[in-house]
C-alpha positions as CSV (number, residue, x, y, z in Angstrom):
1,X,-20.2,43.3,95.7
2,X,-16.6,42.6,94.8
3,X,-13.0,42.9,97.2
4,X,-9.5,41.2,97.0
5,X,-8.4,38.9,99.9
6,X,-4.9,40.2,99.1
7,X,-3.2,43.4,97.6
8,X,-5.2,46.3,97.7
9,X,-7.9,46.8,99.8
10,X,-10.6,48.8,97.0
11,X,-14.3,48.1,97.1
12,X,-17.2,48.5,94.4
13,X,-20.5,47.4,93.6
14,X,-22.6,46.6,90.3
15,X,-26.2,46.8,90.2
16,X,-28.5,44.8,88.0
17,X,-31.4,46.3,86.6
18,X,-33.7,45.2,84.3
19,X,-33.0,48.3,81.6
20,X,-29.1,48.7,83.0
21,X,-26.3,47.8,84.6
22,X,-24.0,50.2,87.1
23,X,-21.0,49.4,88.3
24,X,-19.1,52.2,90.5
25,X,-16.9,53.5,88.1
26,X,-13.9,53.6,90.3
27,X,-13.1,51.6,93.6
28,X,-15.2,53.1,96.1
29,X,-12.7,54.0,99.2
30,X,-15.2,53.7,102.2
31,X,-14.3,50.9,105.0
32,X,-17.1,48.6,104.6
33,X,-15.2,45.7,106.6
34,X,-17.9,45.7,109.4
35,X,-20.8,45.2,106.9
36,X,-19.0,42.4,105.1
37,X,-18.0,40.6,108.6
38,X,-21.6,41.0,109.0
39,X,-22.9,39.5,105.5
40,X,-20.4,36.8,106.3
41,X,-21.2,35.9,109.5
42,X,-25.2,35.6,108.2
43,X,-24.2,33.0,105.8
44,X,-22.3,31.1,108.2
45,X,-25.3,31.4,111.1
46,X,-28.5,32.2,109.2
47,X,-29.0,34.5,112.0
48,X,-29.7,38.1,110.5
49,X,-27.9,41.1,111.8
50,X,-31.0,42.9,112.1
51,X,-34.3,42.2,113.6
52,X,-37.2,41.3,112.0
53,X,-39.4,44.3,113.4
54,X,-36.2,46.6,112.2
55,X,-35.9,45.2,108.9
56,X,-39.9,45.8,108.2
57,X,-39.4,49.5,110.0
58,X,-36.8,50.0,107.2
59,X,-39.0,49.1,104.2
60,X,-42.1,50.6,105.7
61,X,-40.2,54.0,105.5
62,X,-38.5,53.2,102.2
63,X,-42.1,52.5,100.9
64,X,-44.0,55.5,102.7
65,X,-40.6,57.6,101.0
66,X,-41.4,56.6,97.2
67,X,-45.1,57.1,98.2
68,X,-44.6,60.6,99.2
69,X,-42.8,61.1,96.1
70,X,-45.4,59.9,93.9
71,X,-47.7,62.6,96.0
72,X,-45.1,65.4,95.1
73,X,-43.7,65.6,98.3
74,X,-47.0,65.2,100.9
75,X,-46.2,63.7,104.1
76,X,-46.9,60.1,104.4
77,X,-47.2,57.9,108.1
78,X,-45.8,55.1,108.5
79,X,-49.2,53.5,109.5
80,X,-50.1,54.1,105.9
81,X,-48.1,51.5,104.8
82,X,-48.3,48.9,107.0
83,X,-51.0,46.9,108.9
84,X,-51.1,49.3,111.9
85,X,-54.0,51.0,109.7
């Protein structure tokens, strides 16, 4: 994640992968000021903006999404993937 302190106000990303890298190709122009008050104010606290429980909702769906994928589109519960089996 990359943004000036001064002068313009452009966004981007680059994403390391182990076969690639991807940058956005030109400043991205969404506001993504919250999020980054956020990131900063985790580094600062160590207190995440998100719950655990949340945060393991989030990949539990994320998972259960590729999974359903994999299965050519078959519905796949949440339960599946995590230790409410």
């Amino acid at each position: 994640m990359r943004g000036l302190i001064q002068g313009r106000q452009d966004y981007g990303a680059v994403a390391f992968g182990m076969n690639a890298v991807l940058a956005t190709p030109v400043p991205m122009r969404s506001d993504y000021r919250p999020l980054l008050v956020e990131i900063v104010k985790f580094f600062q606290t160590g207190v995440p903006p998100v719950q655990p429980d949340e945060t393991l909702e989030i990949m539990a769906f994320m998972e259960a999404a590729d999974l359903s994928r994999a299965r050519g589109g078959a519905p796949v519960a949440l339960a599946e993937v995590t230790r409410e089996k």
